[in-house]
Each structure stands twice: as C-alpha cells, then as structure tokens.
PDB file of N, CA, C and O in Angstrom:
ATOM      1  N   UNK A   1     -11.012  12.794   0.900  1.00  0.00           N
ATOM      2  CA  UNK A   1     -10.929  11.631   1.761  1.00  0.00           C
ATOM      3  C   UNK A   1     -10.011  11.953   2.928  1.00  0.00           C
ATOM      4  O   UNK A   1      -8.948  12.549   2.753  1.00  0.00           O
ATOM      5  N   UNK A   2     -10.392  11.591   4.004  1.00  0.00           N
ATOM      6  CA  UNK A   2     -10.157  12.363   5.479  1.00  0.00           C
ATOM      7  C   UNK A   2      -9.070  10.906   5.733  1.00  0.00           C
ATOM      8  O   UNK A   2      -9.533   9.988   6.410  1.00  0.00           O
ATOM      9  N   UNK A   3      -7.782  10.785   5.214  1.00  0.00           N
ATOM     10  CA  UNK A   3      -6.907   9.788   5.389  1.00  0.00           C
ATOM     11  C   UNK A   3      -6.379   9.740   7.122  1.00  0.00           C
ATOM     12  O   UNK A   3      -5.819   8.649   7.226  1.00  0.00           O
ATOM     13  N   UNK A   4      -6.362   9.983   7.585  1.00  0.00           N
ATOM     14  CA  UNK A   4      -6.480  10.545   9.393  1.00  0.00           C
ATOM     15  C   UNK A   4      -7.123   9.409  10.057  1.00  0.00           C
ATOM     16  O   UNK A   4      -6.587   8.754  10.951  1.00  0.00           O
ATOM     17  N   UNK A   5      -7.946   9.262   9.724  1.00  0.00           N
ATOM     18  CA  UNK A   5      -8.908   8.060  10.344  1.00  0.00           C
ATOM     19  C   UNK A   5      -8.529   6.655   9.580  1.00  0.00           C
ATOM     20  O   UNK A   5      -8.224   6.240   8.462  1.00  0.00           O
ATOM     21  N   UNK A   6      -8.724   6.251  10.765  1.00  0.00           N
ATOM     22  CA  UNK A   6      -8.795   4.309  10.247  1.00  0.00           C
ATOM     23  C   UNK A   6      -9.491   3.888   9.965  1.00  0.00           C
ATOM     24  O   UNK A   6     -10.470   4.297  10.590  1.00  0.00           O
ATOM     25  N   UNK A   7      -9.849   2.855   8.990  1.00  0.00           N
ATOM     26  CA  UNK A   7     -11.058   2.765   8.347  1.00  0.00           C
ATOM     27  C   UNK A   7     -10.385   1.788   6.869  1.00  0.00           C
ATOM     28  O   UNK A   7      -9.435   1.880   6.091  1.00  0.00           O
ATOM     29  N   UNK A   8     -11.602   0.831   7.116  1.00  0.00           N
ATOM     30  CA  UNK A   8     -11.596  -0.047   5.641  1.00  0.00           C
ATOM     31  C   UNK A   8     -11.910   0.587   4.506  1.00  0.00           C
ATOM     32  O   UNK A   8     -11.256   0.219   3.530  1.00  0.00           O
ATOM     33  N   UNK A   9     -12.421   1.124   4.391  1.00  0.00           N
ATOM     34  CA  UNK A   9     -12.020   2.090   3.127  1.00  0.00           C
ATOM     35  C   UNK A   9     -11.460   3.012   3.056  1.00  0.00           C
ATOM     36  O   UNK A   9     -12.107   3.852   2.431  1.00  0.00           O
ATOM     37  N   UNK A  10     -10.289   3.444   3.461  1.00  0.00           N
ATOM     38  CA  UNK A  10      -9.006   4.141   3.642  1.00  0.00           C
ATOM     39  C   UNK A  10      -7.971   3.341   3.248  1.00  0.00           C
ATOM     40  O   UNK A  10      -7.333   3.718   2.265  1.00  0.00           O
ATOM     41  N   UNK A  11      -7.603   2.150   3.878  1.00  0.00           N
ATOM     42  CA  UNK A  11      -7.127   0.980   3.583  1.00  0.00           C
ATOM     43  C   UNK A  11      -7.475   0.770   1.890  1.00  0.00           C
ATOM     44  O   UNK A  11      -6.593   1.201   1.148  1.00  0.00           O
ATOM     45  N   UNK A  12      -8.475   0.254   1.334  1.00  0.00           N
ATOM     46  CA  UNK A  12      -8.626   0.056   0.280  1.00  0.00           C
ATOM     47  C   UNK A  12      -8.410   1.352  -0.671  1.00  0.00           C
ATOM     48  O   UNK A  12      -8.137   1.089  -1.843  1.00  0.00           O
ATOM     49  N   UNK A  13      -8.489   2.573  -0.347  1.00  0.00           N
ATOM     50  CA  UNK A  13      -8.140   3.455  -1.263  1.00  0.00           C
ATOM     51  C   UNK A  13      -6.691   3.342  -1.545  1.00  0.00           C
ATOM     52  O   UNK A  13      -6.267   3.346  -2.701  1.00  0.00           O
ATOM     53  N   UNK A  14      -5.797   3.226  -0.331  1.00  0.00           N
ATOM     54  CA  UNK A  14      -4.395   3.595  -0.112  1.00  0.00           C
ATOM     55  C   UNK A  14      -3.589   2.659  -0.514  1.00  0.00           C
ATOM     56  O   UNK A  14      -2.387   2.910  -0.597  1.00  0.00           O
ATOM     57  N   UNK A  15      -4.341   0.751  -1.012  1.00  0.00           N
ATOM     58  CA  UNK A  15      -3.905  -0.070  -1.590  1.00  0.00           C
ATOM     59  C   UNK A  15      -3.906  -0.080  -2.850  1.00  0.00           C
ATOM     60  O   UNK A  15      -3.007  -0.515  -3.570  1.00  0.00           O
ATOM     61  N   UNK A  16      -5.627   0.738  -3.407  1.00  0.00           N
ATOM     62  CA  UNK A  16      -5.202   1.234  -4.957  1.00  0.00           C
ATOM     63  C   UNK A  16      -4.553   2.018  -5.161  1.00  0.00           C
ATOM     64  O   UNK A  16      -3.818   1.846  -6.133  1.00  0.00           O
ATOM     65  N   UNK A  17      -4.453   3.039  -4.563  1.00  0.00           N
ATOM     66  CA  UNK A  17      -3.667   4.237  -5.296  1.00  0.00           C
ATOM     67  C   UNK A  17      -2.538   3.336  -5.179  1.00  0.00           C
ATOM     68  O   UNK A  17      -2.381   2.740  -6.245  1.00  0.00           O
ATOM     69  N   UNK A  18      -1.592   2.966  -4.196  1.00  0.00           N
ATOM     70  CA  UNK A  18      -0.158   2.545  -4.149  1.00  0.00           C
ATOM     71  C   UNK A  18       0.126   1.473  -5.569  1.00  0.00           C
ATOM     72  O   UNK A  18       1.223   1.538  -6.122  1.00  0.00           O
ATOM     73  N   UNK A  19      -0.908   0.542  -6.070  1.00  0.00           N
ATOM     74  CA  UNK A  19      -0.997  -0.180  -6.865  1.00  0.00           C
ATOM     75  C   UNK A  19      -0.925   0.541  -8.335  1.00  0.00           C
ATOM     76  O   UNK A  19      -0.202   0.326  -9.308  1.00  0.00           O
ATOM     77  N   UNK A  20      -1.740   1.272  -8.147  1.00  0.00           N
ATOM     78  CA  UNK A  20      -1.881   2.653  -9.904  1.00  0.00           C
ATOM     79  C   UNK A  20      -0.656   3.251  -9.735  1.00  0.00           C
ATOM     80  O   UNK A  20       0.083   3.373 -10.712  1.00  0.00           O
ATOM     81  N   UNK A  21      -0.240   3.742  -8.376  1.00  0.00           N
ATOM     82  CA  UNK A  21       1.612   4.354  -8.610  1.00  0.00           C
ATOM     83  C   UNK A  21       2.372   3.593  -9.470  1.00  0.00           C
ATOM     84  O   UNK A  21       2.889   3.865 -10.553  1.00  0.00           O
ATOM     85  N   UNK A  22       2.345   2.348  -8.639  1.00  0.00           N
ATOM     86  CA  UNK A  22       3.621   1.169  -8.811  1.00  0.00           C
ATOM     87  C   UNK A  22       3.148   0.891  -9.850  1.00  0.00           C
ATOM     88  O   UNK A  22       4.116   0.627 -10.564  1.00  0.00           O
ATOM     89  N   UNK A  23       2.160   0.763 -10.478  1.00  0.00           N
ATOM     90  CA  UNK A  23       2.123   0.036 -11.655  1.00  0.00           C
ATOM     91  C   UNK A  23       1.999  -1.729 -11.516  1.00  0.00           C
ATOM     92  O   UNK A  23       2.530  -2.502 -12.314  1.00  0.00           O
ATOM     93  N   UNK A  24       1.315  -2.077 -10.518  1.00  0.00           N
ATOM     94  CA  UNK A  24       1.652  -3.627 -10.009  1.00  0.00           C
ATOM     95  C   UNK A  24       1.246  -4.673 -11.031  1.00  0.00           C
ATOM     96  O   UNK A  24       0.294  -5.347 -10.639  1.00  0.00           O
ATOM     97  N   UNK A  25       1.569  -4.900 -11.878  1.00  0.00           N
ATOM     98  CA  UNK A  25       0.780  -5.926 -13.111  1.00  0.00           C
ATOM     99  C   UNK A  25       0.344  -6.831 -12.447  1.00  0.00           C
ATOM    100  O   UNK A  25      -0.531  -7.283 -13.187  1.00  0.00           O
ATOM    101  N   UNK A  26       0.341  -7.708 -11.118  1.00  0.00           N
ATOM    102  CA  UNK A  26      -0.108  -8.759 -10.845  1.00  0.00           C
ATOM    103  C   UNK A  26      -1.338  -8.183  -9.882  1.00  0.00           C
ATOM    104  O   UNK A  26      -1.155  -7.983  -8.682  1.00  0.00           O
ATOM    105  N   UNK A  27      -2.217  -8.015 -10.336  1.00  0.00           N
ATOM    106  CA  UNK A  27      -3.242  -7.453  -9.881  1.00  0.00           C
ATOM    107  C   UNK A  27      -3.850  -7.846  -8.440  1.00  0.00           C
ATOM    108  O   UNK A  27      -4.446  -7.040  -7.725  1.00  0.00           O
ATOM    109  N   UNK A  28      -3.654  -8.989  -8.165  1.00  0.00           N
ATOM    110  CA  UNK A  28      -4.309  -9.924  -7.308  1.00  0.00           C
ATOM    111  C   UNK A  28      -3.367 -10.332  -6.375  1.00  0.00           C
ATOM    112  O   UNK A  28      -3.696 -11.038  -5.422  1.00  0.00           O
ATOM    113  N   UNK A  29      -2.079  -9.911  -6.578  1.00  0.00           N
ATOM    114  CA  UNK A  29      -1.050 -10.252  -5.747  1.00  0.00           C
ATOM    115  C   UNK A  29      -1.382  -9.085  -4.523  1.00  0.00           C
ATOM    116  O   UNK A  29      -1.355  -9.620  -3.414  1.00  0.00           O
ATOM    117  N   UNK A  30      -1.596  -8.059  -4.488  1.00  0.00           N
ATOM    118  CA  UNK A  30      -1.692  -6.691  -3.491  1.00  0.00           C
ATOM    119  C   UNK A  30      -3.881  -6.762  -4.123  1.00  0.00           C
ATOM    120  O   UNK A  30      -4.502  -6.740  -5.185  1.00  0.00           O
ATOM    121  N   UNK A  31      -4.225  -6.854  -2.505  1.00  0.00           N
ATOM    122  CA  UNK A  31      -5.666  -6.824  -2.739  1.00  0.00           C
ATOM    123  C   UNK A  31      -6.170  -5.971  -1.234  1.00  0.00           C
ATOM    124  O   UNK A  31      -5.689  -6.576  -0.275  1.00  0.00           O
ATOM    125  N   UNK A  32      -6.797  -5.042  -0.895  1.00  0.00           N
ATOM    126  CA  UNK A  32      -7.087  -4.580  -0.317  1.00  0.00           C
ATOM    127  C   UNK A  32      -7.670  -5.228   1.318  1.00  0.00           C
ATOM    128  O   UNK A  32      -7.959  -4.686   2.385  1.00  0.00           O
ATOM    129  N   UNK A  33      -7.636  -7.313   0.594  1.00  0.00           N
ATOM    130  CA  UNK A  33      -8.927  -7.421   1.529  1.00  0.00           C
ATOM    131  C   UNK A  33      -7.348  -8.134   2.452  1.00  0.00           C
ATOM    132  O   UNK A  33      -7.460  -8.708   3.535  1.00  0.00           O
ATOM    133  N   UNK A  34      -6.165  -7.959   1.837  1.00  0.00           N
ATOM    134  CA  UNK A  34      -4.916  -8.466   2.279  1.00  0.00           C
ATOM    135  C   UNK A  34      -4.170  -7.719   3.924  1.00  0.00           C
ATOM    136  O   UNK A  34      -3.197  -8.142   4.547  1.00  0.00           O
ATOM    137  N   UNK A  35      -5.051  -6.522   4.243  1.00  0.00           N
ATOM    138  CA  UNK A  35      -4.685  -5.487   5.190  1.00  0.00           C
ATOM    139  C   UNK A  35      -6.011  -5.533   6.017  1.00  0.00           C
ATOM    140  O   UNK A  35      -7.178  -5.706   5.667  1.00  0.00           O
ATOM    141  N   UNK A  36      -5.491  -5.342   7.106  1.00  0.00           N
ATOM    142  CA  UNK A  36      -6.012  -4.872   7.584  1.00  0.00           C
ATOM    143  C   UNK A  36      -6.272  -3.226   9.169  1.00  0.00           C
ATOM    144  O   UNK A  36      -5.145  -2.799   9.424  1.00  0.00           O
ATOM    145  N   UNK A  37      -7.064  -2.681   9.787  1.00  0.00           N
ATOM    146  CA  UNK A  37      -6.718  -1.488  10.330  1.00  0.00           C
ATOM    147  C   UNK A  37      -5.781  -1.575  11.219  1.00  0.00           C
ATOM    148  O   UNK A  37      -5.213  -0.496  11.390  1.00  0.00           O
ATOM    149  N   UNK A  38      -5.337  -2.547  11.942  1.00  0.00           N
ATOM    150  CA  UNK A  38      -4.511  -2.749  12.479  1.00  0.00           C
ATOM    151  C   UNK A  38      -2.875  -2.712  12.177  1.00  0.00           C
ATOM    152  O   UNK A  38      -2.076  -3.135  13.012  1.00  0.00           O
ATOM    153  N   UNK A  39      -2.443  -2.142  10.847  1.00  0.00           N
ATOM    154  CA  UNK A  39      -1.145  -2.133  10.520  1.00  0.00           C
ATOM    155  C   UNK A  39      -1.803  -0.813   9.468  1.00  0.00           C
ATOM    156  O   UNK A  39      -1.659  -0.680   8.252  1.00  0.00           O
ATOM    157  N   UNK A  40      -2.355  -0.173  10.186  1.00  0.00           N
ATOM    158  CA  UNK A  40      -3.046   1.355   9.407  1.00  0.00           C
ATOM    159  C   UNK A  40      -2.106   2.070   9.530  1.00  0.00           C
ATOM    160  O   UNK A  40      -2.079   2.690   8.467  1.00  0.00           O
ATOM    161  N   UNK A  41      -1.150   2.465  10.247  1.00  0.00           N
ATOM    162  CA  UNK A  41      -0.306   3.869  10.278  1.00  0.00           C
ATOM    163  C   UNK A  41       1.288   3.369   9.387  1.00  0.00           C
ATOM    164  O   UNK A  41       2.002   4.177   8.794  1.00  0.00           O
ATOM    165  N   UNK A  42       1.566   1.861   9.497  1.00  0.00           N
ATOM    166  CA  UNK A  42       2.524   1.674   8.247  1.00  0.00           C
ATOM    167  C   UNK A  42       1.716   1.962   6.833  1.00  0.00           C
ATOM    168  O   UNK A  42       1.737   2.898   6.033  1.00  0.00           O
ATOM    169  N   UNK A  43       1.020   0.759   6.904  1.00  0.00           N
ATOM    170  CA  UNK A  43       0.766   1.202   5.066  1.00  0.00           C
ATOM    171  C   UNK A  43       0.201   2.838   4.893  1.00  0.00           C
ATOM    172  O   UNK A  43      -0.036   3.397   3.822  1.00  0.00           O
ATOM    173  N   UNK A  44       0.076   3.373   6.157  1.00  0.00           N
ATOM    174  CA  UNK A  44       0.064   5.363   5.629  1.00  0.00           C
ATOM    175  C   UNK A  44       1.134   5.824   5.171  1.00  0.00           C
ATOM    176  O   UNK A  44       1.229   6.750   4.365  1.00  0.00           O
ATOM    177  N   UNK A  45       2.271   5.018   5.805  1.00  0.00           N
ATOM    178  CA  UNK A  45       3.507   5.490   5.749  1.00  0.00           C
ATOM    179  C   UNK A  45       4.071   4.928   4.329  1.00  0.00           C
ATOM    180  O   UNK A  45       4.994   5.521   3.771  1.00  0.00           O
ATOM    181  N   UNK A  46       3.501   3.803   3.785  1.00  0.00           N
ATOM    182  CA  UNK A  46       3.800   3.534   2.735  1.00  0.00           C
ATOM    183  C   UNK A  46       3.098   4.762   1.846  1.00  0.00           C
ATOM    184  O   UNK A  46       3.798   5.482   1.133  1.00  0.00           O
ATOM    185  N   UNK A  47       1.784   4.922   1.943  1.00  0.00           N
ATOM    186  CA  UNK A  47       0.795   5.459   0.996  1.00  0.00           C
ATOM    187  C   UNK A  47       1.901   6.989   0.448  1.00  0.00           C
ATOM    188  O   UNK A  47       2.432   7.171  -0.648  1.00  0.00           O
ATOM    189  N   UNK A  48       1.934   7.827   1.629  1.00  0.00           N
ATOM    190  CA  UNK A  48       2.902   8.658   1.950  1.00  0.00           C
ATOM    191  C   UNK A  48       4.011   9.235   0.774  1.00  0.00           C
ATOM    192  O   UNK A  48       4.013  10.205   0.016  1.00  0.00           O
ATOM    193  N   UNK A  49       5.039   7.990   1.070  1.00  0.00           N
ATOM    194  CA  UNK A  49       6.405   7.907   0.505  1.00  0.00           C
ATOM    195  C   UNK A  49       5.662   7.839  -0.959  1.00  0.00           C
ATOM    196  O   UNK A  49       5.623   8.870  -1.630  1.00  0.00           O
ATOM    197  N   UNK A  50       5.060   6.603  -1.465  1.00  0.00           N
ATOM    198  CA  UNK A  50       4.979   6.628  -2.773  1.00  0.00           C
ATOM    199  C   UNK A  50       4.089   7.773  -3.258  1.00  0.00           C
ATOM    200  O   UNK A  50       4.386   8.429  -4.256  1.00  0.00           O
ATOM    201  N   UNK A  51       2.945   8.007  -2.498  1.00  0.00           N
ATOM    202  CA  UNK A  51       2.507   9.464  -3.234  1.00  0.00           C
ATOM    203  C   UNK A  51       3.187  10.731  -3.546  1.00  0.00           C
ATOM    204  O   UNK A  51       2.808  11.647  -4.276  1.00  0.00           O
ATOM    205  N   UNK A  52       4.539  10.576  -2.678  1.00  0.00           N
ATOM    206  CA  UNK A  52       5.364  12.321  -2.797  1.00  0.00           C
ATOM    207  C   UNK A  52       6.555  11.956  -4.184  1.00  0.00           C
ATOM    208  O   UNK A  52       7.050  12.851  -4.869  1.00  0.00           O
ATOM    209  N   UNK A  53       6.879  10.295  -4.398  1.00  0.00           N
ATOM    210  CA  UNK A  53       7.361  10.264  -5.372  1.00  0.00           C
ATOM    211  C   UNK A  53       7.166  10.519  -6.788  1.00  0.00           C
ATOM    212  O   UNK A  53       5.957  10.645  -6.984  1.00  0.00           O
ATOM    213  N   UNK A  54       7.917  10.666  -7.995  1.00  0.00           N
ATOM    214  CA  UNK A  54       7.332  11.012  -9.023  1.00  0.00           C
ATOM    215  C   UNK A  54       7.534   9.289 -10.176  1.00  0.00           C
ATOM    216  O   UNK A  54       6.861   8.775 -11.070  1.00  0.00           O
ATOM    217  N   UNK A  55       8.995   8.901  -9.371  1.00  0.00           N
ATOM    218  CA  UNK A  55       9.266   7.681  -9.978  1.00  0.00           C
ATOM    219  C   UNK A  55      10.102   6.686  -8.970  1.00  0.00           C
ATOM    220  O   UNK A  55      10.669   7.129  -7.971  1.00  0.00           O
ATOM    221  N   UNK A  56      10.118   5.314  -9.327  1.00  0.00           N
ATOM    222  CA  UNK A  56      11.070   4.603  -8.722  1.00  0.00           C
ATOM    223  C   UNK A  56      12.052   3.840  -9.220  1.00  0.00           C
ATOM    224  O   UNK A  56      11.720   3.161 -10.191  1.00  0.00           O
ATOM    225  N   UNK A  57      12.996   3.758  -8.906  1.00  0.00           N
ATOM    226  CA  UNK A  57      14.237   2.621  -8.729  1.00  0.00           C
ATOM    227  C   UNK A  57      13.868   0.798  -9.009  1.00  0.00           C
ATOM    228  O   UNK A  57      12.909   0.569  -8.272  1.00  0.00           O
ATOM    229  N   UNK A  58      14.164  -0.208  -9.587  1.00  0.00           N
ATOM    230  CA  UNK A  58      13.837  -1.150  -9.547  1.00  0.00           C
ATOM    231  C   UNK A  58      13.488  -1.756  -7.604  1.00  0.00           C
ATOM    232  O   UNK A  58      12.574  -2.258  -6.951  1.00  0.00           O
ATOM    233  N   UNK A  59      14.944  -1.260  -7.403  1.00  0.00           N
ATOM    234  CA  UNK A  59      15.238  -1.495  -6.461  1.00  0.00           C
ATOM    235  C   UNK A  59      13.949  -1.484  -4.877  1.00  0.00           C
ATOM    236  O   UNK A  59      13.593  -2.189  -3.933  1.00  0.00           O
ATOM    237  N   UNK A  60      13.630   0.189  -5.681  1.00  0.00           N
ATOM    238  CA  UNK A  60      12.483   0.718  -4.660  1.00  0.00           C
ATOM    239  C   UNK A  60      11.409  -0.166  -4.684  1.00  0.00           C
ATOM    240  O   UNK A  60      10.881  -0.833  -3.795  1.00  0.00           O
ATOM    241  N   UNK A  61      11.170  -0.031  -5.971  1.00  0.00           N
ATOM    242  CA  UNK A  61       9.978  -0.931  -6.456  1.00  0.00           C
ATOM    243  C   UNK A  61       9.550  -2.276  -5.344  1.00  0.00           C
ATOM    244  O   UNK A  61       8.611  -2.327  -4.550  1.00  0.00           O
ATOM    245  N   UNK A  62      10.603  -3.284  -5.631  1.00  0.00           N
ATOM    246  CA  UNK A  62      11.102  -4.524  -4.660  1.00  0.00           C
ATOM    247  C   UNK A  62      10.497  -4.221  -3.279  1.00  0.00           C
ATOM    248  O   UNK A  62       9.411  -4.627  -2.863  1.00  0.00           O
ATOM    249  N   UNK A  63      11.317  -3.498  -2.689  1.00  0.00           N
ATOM    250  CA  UNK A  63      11.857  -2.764  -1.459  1.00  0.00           C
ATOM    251  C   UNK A  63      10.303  -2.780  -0.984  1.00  0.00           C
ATOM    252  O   UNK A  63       9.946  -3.606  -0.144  1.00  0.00           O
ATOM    253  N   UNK A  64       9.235  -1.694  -1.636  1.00  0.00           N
ATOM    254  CA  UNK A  64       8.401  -1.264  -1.196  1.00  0.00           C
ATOM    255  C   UNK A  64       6.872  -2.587  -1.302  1.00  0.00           C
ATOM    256  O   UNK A  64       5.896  -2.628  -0.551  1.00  0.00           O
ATOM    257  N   UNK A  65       7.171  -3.459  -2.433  1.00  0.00           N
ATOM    258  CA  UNK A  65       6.432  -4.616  -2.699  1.00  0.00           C
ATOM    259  C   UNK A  65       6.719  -5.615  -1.226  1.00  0.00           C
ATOM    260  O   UNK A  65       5.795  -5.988  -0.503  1.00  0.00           O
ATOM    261  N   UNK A  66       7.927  -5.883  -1.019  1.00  0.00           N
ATOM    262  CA  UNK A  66       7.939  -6.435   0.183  1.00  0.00           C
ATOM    263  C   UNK A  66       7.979  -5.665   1.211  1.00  0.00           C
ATOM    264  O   UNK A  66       8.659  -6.098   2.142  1.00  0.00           O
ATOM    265  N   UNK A  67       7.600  -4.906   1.323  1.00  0.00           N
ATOM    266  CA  UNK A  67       7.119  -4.246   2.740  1.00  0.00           C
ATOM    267  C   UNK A  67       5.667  -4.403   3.039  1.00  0.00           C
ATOM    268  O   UNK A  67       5.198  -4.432   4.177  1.00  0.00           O
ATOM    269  N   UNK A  68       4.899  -4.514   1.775  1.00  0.00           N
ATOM    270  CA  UNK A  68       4.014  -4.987   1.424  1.00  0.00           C
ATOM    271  C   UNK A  68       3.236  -5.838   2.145  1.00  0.00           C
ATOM    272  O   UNK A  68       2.316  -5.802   2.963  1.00  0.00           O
ATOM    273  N   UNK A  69       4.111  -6.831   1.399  1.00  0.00           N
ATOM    274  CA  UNK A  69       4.009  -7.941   1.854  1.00  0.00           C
ATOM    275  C   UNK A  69       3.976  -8.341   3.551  1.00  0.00           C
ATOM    276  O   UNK A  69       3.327  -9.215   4.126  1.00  0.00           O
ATOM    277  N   UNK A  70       4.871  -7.409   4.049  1.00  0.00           N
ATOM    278  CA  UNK A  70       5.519  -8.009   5.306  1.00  0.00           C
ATOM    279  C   UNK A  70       3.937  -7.330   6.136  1.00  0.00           C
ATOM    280  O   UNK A  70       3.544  -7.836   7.187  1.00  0.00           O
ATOM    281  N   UNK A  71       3.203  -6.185   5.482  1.00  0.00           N
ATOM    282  CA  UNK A  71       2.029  -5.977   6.367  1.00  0.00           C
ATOM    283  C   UNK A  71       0.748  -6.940   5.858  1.00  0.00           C
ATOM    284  O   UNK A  71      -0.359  -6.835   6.385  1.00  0.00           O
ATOM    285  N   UNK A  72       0.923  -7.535   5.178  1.00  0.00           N
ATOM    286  CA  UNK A  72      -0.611  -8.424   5.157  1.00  0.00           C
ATOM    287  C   UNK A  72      -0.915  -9.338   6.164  1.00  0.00           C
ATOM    288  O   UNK A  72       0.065  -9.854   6.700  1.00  0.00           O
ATOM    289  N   UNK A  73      -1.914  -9.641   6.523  1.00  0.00           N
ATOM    290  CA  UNK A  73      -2.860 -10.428   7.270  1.00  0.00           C
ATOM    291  C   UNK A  73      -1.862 -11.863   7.168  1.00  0.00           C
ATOM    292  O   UNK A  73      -1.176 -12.104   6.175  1.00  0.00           O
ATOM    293  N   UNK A  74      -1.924 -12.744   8.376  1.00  0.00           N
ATOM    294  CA  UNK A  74      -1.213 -13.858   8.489  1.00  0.00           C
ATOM    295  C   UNK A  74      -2.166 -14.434   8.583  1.00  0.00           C
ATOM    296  O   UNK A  74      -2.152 -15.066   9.640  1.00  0.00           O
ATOM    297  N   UNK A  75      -3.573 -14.668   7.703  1.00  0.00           N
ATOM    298  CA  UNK A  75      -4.568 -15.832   7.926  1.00  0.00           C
ATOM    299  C   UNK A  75      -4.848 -16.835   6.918  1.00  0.00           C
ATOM    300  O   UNK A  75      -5.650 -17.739   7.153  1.00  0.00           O
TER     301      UNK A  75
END
C-alpha cells in the first residue's frame, strides 16, 4: 500500500491499523468515516509514530486518542 498518496482508503487503512496498535475497545468511537483527506499528512504522522512503537504509556495512549479526536470531521 503506496501510503504517499491521499486517498480514502489510506485513511481507512491508517485508522485500522492505529486502532489494532492501540488496542481501542470502543470500536465505534475512532471510525474511518470520522477523517477525512484533508487532515491526511497529520493522521500519517500519527500512523507513523504508533507504527515505529512497540508499546505505550497510559499517558501516550490518552495523548494520541485525543489527537485523534482533535482531527475528525466537525460535521
């Protein structure tokens, strides 16, 4: 997968994988259809950080859930 390009299904890959990292139990809280390409090069930057990690911090955890947050769609 050619992560380089913008694209709705790039987006949706990079929301599951980040979700299977974290372990997000609230499944429905982080949903792919929550982003969109327009805030594509943060959530890379999210995708990024958590893919080079092996584990996180509660703290991180938080940290990175509301960053999350702070890129979803305001509709």
């Amino acid at each position: 997968m050619n992560l380089s390009e913008k694209s709705v299904e790039n987006v949706e890959f990079m929301i599951e994988a980040i979700k299977e990292k974290l372990k997000v139990l609230n499944l429905g809280a982080i949903k792919p259809s929550h982003f969109d390409e327009e805030m594509y090069e943060e959530l890379k930057d999210i995708y990024d950080l958590v893919m080079k990690k092996a584990s996180f911090s509660p703290n991180e955890m938080q940290a990175l859930v509301e960053e999350l947050g702070n890129l979803r769609k305001n509709k």
